[in-house]
C-alpha positions as CSV (number, residue, x, y, z in Angstrom):
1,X,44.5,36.8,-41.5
2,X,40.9,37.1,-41.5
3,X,41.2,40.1,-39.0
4,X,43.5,41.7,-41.3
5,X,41.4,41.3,-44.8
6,X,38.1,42.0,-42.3
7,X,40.1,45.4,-41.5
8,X,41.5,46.1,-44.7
9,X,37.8,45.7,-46.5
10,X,36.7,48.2,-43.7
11,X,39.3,50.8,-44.8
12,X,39.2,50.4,-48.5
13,X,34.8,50.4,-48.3
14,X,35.3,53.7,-45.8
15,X,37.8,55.8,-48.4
16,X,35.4,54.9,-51.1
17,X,32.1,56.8,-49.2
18,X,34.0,59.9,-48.3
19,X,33.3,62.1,-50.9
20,X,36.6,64.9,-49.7
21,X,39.1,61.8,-50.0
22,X,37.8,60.6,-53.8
23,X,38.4,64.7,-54.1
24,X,41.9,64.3,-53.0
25,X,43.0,61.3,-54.4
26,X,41.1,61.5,-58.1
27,X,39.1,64.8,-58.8
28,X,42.3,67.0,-58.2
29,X,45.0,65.0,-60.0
30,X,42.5,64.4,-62.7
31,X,41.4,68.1,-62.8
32,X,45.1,69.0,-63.2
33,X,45.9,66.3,-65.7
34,X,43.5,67.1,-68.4
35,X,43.1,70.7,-67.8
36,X,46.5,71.7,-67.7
37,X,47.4,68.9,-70.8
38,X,44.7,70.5,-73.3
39,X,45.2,74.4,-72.1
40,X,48.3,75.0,-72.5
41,X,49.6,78.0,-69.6
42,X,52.2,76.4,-67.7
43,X,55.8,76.0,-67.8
44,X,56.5,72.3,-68.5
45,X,60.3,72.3,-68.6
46,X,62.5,70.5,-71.4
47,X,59.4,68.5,-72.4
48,X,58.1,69.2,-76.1
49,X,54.1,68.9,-74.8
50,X,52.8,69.2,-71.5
51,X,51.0,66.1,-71.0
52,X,54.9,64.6,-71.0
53,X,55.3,66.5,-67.9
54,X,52.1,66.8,-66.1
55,X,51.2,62.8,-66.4
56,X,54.2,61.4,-63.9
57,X,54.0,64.8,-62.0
58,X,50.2,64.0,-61.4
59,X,51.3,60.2,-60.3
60,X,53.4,61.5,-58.1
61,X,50.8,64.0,-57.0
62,X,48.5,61.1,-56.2
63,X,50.7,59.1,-54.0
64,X,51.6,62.2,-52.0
65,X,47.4,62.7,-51.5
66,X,46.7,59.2,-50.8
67,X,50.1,58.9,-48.4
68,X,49.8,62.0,-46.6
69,X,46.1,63.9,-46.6
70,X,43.8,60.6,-46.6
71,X,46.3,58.4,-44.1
72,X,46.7,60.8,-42.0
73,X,43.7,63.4,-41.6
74,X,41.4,59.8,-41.8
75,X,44.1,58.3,-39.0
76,X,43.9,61.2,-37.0
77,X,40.3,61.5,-36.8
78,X,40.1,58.0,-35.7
79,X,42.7,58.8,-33.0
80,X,40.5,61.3,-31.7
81,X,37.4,59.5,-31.4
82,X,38.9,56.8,-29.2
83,X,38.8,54.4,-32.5
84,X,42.5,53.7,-32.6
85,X,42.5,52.8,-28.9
86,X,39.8,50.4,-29.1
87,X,41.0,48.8,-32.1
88,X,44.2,48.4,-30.7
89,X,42.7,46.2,-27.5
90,X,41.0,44.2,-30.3
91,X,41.7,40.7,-31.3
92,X,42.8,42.4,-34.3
93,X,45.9,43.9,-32.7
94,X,47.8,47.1,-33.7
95,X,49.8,45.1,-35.8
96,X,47.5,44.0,-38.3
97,X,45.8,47.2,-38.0
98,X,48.7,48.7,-38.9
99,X,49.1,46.7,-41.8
100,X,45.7,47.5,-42.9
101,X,46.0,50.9,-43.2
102,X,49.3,50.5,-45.5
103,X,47.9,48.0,-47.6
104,X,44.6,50.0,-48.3
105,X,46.9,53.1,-49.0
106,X,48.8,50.8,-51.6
107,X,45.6,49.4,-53.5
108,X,44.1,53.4,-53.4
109,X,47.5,53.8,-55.6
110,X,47.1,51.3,-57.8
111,X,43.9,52.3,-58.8
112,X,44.9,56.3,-59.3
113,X,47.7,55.2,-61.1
114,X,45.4,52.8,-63.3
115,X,43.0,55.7,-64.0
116,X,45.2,58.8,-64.2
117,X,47.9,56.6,-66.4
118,X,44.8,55.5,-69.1
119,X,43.8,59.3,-69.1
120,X,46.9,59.9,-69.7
121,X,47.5,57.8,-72.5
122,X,44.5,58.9,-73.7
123,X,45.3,62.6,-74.1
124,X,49.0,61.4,-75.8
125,X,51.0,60.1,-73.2
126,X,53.6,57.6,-74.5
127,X,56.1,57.0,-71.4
128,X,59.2,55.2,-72.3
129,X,58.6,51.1,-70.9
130,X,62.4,51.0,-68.9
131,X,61.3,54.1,-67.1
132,X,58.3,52.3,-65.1
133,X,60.3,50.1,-62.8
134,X,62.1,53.3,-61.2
135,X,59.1,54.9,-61.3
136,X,57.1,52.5,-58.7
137,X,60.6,52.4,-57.0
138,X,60.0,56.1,-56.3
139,X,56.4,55.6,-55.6
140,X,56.6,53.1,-52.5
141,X,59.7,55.3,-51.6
142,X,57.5,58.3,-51.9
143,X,54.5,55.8,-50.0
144,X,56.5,55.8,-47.5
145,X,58.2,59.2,-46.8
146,X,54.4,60.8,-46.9
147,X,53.1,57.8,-45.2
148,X,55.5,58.1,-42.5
149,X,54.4,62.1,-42.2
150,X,50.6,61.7,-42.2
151,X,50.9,59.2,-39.1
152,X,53.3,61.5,-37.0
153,X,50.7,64.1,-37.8
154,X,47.7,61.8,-36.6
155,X,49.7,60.2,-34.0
156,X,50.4,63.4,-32.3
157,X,48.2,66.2,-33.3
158,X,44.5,66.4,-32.6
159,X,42.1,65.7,-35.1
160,X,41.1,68.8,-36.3
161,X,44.7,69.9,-36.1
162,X,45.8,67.2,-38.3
163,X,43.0,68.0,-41.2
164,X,44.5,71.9,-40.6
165,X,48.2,70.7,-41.0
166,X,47.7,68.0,-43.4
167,X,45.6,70.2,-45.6
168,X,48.1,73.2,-45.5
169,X,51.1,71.0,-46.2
170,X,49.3,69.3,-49.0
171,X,49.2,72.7,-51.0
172,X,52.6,74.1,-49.9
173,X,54.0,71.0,-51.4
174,X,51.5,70.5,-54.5
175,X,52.7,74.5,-55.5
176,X,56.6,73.9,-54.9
177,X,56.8,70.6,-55.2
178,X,57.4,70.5,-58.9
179,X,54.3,68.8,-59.4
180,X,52.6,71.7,-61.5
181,X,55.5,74.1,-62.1
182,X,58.7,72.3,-62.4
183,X,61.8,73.3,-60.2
184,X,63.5,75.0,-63.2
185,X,60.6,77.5,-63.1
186,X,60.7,78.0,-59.7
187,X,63.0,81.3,-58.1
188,X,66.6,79.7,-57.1
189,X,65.8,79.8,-53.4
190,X,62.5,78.6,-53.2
191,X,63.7,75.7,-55.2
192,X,66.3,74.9,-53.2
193,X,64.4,74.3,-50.3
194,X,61.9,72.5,-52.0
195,X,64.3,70.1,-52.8
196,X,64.7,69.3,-48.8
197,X,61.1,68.7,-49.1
198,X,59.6,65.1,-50.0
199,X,57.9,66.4,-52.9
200,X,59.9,67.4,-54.6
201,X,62.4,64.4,-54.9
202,X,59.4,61.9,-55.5
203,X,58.4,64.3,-58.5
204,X,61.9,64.4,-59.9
205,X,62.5,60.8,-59.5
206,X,59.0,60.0,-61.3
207,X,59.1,62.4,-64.1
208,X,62.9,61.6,-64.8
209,X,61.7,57.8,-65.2
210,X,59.1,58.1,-67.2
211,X,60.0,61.4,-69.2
212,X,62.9,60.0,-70.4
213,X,65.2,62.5,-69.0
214,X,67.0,60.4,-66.5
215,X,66.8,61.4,-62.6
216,X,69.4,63.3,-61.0
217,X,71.1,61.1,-57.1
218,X,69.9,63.9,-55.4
219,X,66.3,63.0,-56.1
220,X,67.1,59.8,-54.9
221,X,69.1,60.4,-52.0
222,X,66.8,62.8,-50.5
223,X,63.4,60.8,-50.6
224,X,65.3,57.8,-49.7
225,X,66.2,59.8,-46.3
226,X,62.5,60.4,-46.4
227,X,61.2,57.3,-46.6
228,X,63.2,56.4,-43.1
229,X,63.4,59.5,-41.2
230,X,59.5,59.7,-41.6
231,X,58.2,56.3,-40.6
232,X,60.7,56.1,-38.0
233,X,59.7,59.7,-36.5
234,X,56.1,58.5,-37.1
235,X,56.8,55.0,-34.6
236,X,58.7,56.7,-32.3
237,X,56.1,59.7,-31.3
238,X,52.8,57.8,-32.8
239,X,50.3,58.0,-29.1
240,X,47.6,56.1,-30.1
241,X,45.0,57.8,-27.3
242,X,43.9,61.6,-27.9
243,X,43.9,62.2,-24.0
């Protein structure tokens, strides 16, 4: 246990100095969040004001960059410096590391959730209470599913690959994954295969919880399917040497 909260201090203390995963995680869902709540140029679907849209879209915006761009391009890196291999010969084992890294990705959420939901309420948020327990139900679903994608992309890319593919994925998804535009706005066909996407589910799932407009069992079957196709693909392919 000491290993483990030795490890998890490390990766918690490390997020917090990198100035390009504090971007990802809080600068860009909080840019989003107030500027698009107070200037009024997007779409925001059925709502009535757009800060009842954009605050669960941005939560869900944050687990995806916490999940997926921090996980993996940190993960990868470490892969490709020989880190992952070391650590793994360590007394702390890979599976404590392993449950490091998840438990640091799940305490970086609680805090972007803390500060984006009191910004939130801030600008006029008022979510309905009965929508939050699907909401973190779609959240560790959504951990997960992006989770389980940033490690197969460390696990079997090389490092600078992974900060290429992680990156590109990041803004493919943040642009159709209903997380600025909703689906409704998007043309039929693109938002049809955004649905197949993770992002798009976790956004629906979120912002039908805690917009009150209920979430429709394709959401939910399609980033439950995430959440164990990824991790699984992710253990299954993860090489924890570069060479």
């Amino acid at each position: 246990m000491r290993a483990f909260r030795s490890q998890l201090r490390t990766e918690l203390v490390l997020g917090a100095r990198q100035g390009e995963q504090l971007l990802v995680n809080l600068g860009i869902p909080l840019l989003i969040l107030v500027f698009f709540s107070t200037v009024d140029v997007l779409p925001h679907g059925d709502v009535d004001e757009p800060i009842d849209y954009l605050a669960p879209a941005v939560l869900a915006l944050a687990v995806m960059s916490s999940s997926l761009v921090s996980l993996g391009i940190g993960t990868g890196f470490e892969r490709h410096y020989g880190v992952l291999k070391r650590l793994g010969a360590s007394p702390l084992g890979r599976g404590r590391w392993v449950a490091a890294k998840i438990t640091s990705v799940l305490v970086t959420e609680v805090i972007q959730w803390a500060v984006l939901i009191a910004v939130a309420v801030l600008l006029g948020w008022s979510p309905p209470a009965a929508g939050w327990a699907p909401a973190v139900l779609g959240a560790l679903l959504g951990t997960a599913a992006f989770g389980g994608l940033g490690l197969l992309l460390a696990g079997t890319l090389p490092g600078v690959g992974t900060l290429a593919v992680a990156n590109g994925l990041y803004l493919v998804l943040l642009l159709t994954g209903g997380m600025v535009v909703p689906l409704s706005e998007l043309p039929s066909g693109l938002a049809t295969a955004a649905r197949a996407l993770p992002a798009a589910p976790l956004t629906e799932v979120i912002t039908g919880s805690l917009g009150g407009g209920g979430v429709d069992t394709w959401a939910w079957v399609s980033l439950t399917a995430w959440a164990v196709v990824a991790p699984v693909a992710a253990a299954l392919l993860f090489r924890w040497s570069a060479e």
